[in-house]
N, C-alpha and C positions, 0 to 999 in steps of 0.2 A: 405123642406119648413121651414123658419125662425117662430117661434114663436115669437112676439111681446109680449114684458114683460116691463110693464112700471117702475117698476124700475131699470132695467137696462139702457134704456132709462136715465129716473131720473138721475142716477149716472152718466153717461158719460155724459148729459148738464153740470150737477153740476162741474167735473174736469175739461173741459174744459173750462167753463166760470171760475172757479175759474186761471188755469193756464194762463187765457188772460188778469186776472186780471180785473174781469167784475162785478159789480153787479147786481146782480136780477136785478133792476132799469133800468141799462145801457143797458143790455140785451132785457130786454122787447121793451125798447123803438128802437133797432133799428130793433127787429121784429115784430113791429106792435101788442103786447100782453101790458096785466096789468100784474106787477109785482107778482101780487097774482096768477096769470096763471105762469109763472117762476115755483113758488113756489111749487106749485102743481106739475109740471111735475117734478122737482128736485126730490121732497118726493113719486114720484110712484104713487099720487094721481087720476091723469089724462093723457091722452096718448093726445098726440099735435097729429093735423088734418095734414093731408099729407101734405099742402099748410104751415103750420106753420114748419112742420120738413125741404122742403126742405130746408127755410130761417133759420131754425136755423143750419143749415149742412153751409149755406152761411157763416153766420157771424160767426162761431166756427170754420170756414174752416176745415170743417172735411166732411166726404162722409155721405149720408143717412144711409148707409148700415153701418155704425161704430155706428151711433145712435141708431139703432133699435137691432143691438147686431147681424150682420148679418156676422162682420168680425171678429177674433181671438182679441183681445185687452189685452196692460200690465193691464188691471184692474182683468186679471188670478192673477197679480202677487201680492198677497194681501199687503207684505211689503217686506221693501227692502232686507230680509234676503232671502223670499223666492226667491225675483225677481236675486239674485246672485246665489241662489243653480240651478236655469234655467238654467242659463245662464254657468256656470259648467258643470253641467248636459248637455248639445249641448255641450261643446267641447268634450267628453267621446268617446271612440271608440263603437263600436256597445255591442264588449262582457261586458265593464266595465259598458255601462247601462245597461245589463241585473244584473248583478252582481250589480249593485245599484239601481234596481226595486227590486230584490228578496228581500232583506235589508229593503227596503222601504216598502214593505209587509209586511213582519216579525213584522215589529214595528209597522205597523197599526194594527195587528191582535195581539200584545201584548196588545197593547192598551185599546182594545173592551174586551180583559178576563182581564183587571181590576177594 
């Protein structure tokens, strides 16, 4: 079962209306909300009613299920350093990622006795 977490939610309105090139404003007004509603669901504030997510999945042409955090999304990939060590990391033969988890260990766990 998907937990609903409103700012995940938040953040993916916010990316996507930002890469549509949208403001709060423009947004609000083609689904039917006040920009101060935007705003809120952006910041995590409040969670949009079923009838508002599935219009804003319309107008952001993106699925419910990418809203509510229901599908894998690059918002894993915090910046674009990490989003190319990924993307690396998937071309890797199976043994070279084990061989670069145990590494990837090692350095977390130096990490944490500093």
């Amino acid at each position: 079962m998907v937990q609903i977490d409103p700012k995940i939610i938040g953040m993916r309105i916010k990316k996507r209306r930002e890469s549509l090139g949208l403001s709060q404003k423009d947004l609000a007004t083609q689904i039917q909300v006040s920009p101060p509603a935007i705003n809120q669901y952006e910041k995590g504030l409040k969670t949009p009613s079923t009838e508002t997510l599935v219009r804003l999945a319309s107008v952001l042409d993106v699925s419910v299920d990418h809203l509510i955090g229901a599908t894998l999304s690059e918002d894993i990939l915090v910046d674009d350093e990490v989003a190319d060590a990924f993307n690396l990391f998937k071309s890797l033969s199976f043994q070279q990622r084990q061989y670069a988890m145990a590494h990837i260990r090692f350095l977390a766990q130096d990490k944490e006795g500093n």
